[in-house]
SEKE-244963 format. One record per residue (C-alpha): residue number from 1; residue in one letter; x, y, z. Coordinates in steps of 0.02 Angstrom, whole numbers, plus 50000, padded with zeros to 5 digits. Last residue first. Layout:
# residues N
   num   residu       x       y       z
   NUM        a       X       Y       Z
...
//
This chain:
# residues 326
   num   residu       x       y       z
   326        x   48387   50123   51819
   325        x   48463   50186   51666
   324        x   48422   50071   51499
   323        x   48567   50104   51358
   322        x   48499   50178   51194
   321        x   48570   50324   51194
   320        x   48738   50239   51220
   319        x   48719   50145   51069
   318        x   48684   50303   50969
   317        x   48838   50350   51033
   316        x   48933   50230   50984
   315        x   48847   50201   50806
   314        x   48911   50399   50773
   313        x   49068   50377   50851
   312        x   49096   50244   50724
   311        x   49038   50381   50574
   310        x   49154   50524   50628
   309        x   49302   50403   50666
   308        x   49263   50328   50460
   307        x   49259   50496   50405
   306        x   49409   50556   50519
   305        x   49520   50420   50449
   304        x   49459   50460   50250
   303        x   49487   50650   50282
   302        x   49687   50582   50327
   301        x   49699   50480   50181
   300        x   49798   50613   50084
   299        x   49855   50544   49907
   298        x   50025   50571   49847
   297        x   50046   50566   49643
   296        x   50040   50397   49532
   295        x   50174   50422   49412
   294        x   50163   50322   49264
   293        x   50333   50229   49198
   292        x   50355   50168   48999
   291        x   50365   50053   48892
   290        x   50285   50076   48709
   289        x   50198   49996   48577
   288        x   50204   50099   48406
   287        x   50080   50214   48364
   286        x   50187   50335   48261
   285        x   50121   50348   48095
   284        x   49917   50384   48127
   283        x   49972   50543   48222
   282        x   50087   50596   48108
   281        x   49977   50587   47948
   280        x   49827   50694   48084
   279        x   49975   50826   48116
   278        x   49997   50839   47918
   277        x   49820   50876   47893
   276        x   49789   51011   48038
   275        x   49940   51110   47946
   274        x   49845   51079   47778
   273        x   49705   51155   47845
   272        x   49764   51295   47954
   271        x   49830   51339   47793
   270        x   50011   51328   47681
   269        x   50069   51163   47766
   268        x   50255   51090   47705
   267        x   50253   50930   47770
   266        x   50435   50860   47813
   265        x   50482   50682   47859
   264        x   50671   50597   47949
   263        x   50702   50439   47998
   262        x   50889   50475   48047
   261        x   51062   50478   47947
   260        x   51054   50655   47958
   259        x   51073   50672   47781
   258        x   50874   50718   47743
   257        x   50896   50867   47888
   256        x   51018   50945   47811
   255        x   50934   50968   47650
   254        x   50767   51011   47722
   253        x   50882   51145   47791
   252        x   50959   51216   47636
   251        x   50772   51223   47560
   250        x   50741   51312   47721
   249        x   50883   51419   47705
   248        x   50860   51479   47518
   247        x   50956   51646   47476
   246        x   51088   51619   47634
   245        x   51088   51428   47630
   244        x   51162   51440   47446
   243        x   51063   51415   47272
   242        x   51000   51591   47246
   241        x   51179   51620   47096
   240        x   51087   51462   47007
   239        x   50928   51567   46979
   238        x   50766   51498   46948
   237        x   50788   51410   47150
   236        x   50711   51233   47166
   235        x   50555   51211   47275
   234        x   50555   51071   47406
   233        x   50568   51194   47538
   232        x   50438   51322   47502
   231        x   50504   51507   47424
   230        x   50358   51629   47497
   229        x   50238   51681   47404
   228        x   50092   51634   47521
   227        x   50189   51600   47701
   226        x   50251   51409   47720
   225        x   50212   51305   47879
   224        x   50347   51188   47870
   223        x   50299   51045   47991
   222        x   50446   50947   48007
   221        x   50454   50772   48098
   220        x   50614   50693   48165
   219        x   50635   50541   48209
   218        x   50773   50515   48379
   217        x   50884   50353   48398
   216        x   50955   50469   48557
   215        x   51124   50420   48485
   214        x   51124   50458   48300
   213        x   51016   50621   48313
   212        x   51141   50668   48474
   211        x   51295   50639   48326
   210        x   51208   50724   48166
   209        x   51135   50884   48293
   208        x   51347   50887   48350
   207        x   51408   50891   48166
   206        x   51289   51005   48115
   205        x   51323   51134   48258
   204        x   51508   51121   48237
   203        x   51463   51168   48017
   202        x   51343   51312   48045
   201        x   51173   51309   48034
   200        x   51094   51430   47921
   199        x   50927   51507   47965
   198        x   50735   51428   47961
   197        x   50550   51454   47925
   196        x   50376   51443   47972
   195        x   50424   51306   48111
   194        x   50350   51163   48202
   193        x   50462   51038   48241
   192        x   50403   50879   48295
   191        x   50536   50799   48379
   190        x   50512   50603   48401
   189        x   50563   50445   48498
   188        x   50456   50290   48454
   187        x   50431   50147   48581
   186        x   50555   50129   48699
   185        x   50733   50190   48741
   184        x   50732   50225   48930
   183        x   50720   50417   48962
   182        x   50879   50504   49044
   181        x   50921   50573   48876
   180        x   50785   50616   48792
   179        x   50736   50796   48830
   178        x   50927   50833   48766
   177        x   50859   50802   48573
   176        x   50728   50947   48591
   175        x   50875   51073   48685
   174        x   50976   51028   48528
   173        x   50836   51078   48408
   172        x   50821   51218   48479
   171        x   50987   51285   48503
   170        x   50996   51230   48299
   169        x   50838   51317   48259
   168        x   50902   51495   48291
   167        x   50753   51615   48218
   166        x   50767   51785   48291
   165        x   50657   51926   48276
   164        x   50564   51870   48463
   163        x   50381   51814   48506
   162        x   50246   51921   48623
   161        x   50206   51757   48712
   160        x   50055   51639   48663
   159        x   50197   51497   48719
   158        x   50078   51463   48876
   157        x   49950   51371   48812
   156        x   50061   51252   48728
   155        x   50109   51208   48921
   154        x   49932   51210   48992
   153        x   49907   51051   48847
   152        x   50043   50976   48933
   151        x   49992   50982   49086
   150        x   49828   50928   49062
   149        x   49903   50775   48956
   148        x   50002   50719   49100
   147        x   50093   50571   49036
   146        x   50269   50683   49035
   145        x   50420   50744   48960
   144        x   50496   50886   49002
   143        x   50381   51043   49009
   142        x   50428   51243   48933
   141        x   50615   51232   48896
   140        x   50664   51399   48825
   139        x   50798   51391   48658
   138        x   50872   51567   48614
   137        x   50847   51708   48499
   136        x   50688   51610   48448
   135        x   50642   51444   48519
   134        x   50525   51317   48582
   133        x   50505   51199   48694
   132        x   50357   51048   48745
   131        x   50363   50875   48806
   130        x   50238   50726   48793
   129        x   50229   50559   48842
   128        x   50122   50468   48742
   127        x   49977   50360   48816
   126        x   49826   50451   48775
   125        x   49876   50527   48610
   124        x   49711   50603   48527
   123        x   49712   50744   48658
   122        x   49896   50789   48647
   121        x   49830   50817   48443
   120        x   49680   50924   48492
   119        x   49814   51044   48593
   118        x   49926   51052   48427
   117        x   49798   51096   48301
   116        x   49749   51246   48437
   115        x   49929   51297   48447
   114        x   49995   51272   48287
   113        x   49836   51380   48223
   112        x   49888   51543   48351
   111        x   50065   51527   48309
   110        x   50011   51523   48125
   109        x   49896   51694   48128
   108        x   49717   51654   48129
   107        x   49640   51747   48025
   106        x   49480   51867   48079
   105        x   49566   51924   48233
   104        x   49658   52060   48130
   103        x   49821   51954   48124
   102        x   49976   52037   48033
   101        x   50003   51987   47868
   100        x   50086   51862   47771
    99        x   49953   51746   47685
    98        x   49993   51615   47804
    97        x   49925   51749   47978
    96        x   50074   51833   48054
    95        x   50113   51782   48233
    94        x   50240   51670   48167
    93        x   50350   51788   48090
    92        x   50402   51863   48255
    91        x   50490   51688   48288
    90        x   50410   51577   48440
    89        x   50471   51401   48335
    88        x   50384   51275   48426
    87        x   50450   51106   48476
    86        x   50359   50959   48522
    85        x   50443   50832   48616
    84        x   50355   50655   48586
    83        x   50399   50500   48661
    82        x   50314   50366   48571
    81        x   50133   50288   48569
    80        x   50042   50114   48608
    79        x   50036   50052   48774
    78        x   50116   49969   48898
    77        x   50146   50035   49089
    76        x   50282   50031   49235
    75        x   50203   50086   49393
    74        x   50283   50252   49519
    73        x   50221   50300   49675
    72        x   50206   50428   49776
    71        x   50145   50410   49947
    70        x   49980   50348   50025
    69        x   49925   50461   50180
    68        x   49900   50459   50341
    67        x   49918   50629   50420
    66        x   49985   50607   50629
    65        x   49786   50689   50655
    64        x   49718   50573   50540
    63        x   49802   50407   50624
    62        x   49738   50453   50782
    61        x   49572   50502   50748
    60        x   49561   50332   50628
    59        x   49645   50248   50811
    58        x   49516   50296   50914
    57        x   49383   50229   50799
    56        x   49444   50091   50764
    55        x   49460   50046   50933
    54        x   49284   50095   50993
    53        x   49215   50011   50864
    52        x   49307   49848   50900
    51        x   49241   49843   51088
    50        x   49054   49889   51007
    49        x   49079   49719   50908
    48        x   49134   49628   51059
    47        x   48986   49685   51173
    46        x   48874   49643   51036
    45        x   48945   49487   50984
    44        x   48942   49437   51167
    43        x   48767   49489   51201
    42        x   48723   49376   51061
    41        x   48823   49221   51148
    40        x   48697   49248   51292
    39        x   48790   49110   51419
    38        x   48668   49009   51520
    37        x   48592   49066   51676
    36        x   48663   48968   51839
    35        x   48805   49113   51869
    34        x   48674   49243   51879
    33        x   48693   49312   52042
    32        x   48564   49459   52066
    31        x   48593   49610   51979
    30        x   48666   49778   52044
    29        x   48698   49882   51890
    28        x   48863   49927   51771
    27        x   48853   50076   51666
    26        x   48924   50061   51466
    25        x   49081   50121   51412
    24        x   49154   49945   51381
    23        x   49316   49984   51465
    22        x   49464   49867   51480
    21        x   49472   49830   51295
    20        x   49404   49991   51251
    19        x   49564   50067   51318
    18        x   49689   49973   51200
    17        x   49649   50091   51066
    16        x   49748   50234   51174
    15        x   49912   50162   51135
    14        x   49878   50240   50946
    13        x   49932   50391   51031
    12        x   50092   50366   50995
    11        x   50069   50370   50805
    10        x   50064   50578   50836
     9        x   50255   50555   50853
     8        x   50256   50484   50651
     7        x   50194   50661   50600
     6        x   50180   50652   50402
     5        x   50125   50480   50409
     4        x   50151   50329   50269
     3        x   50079   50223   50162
     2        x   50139   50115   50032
     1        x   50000   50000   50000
//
């Protein structure tokens, strides 16, 4: 059961159940000697019953007041899902709406769309474990991983933040990867980048997202949610002179990403649509069985003790009531 007290001197007191034992509670009266009438074994149950009562109930006051209580506990579970860390690019770009321009409340802008798509998608996945970032000018870790969908869901919540000019996916991507490290490797481990754009990586940072990629056994998933007009990341440039990271870094990062050596899938979403789409391919793709441990939180007992104290001093005394004076 796993229980424990949060004031183990108040179990002292449990030396008070012994009192019934000596002590029925009820009056004694002068009766004539009764040795020749047969034993009442029904008086005995009684008497015995109201004997327990009494002790119980003594020792549920006792055992609320020192704070009974079950304590945390962890179970190891199967299902069907993956490890999930989604990560949210929190760029200024993002709180434009996909044809470019500021929101007006009529259009959603994209940060706005990710979020709601995002929010039904922890919904569909009952047994993943979830974890959320982002990034702009710098990576911010929002919720490790966890089974607690509420939690999660408050997490994606709380990006709606005035966002930043910057775009540096690689911190990002990095912090992403790090979520998995002191996780067992089970079931399907996945960032799901979410992103309306990119910058150049530089070489050291390249080498280092190839090697965690490699280790952590991590899939990627990019959802490229491409303004109207804007260059998308499968397209090829007119101009030889645009091909470089500089003119075209999201093609150059779609690029990167296919030689990581790792399962690796982009959608390129231009609508709230499209966006809703790809997040419903993902969620059919990774359902794969899965390890992993629940965390069953501490649960007070002590209102249960003074329930069940409240209700035997309730039969007691309605017992008493009952007694014949003479």
């Amino acid at each position: 059961m796993n229980l424990a007290v949060n004031t183990p001197w108040a179990l002292a007191g449990l030396v008070l159940t012994l009192l019934p034992l000596f002590n029925n509670g009820m009056r004694t009266s002068p009766a004539p000697w009764t040795a020749l009438i047969p034993g009442d074994t029904l008086s005995v149950f009684i008497v015995c019953c109201l004997r327990l009562c009494a002790v119980a109930a003594i020792a549920g006051l006792v055992l609320g007041i020192a704070g009974l209580h079950r304590a945390e506990q962890s179970r190891e579970r199967i299902g069907h899902g993956a490890h999930i860390v989604l990560l949210l690019d929190r760029s200024s770009s993002m709180d434009n709406t996909f044809a470019g321009r500021a929101s007006n409340g009529s259009d959603e802008s994209k940060a706005t769309a990710a979020r709601r798509l995002l929010t039904d998608f922890v919904k569909q996945r009952q047994t993943d474990l979830i974890g959320v970032a982002e990034y702009s000018t710098s990576p911010l870790f929002v919720m490790p991983l966890t089974e607690n969908k509420n939690a999660v869901q408050a997490a994606i919540a709380a990006t709606a933040t005035p966002a930043l000019g910057f775009t540096h996916v690689s911190k990002g991507l990095g912090m992403a990867i790090s979520f998995f490290e002191q996780q067992p490797v089970t079931g399907s481990r996945i960032v799901l980048l979410v992103s309306d754009g990119a910058a150049a990586i530089d070489h050291d940072s390249e080498q280092k997202l190839r090697l965690w990629f490699k280790q952590q056994q991590v899939r990627l998933y990019w959802i490229f949610l491409r303004t109207a007009g804007s260059p998308g990341i499968f397209d090829q440039p007119e101009d030889s002179r645009d091909d470089n990271a500089q003119a075209m870094p999201e093609r150059y990062l779609h690029k990167f990403f296919l030689g990581l050596g790792s399962p690796y899938q982009a959608y390129e979403a231009e609508s709230p649509d499209a966006l809703k789409q790809a997040i419903a391919d993902i969620n059919q793709l990774e359902n794969l069985p899965m390890h992993y441990v629940e965390r069953i939180p501490k649960q007070d007992l002590s209102a249960v003790c003074y329930s069940v104290a409240a209700f035997l001093l309730l039969v007691l005394f309605g017992v008493k009531f009952c007694e014949v004076k003479r």
